[in-house]
Structure formats: C-alpha cells, structure tokens
N, C-alpha and C positions, 0 to 999 in steps of 0.2 A: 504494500500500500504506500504510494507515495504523500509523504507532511507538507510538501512545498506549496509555495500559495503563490498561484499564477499570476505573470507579470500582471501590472493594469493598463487595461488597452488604451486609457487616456491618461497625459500627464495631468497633473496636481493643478490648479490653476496657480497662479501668483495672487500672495493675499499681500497688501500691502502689510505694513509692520507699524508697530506702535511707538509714537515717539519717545513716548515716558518711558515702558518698560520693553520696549522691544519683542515683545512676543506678536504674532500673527492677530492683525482686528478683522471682525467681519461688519464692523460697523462703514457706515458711508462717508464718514469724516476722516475716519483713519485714524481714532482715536478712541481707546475702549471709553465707557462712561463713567464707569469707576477710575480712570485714570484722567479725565478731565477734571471730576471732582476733586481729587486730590491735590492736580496744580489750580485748580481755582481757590482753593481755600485754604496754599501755601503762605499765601502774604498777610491773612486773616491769623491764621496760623503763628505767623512770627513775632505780629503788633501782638494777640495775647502771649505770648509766652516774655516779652521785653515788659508788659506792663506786671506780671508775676513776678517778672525779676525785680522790679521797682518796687513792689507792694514787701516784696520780703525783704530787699535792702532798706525799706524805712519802719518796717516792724523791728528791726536788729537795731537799728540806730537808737528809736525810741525806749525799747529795753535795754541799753546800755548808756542811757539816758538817768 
C-alpha cells in the first residue's frame, strides 16, 4: 500500500503576508484585524503606561515626603 500523498495538481496561490507579524492574511487589506488593532492602540498604549510611570514616580516622592 502506498502512504505518499499525490502531488497537487494546482500550485498554492500567493497570499500576501502581514506587515506586523509576517504570517500569511486572507484579509483584503493585507492586514490581519487583530494585528491592526494592536498597532492602532500602540501609541494609546505608551501615553498610559508614561502616565503610570508618573502617577508612581509622585506617589514615591510624596511618601518620602
């Protein structure tokens, strides 16, 4: 009995690739949606974590106050 699995009589198409994470999209933008969300809500992303940093650098201050 032969295991082999017969060629494919058509090739693969070409799927464009994703900018962010480089894996294959079948989306129309070329951009999975979960990976658009993620750079959309990187710069939201940074303002709060800079204003956490603020908020615990003046809680330190005022308790060593």
């Amino acid at each position: 009995m032969n295991t082999n699995k017969p060629e494919p009589l058509f090739a693969e198409p070409i799927r464009k690739r994703c900018p962010i994470c480089g894996e294959r999209t079948y989306s129309a933008v070329g951009i999975h949606p979960q990976c658009a969300v993620r750079q959309a809500d990187a710069p939201r992303e940074r303002l709060l974590a800079a204003a956490k940093k603020r908020a615990r650098e003046t809680a330190a201050r005022l308790a060593g106050a």
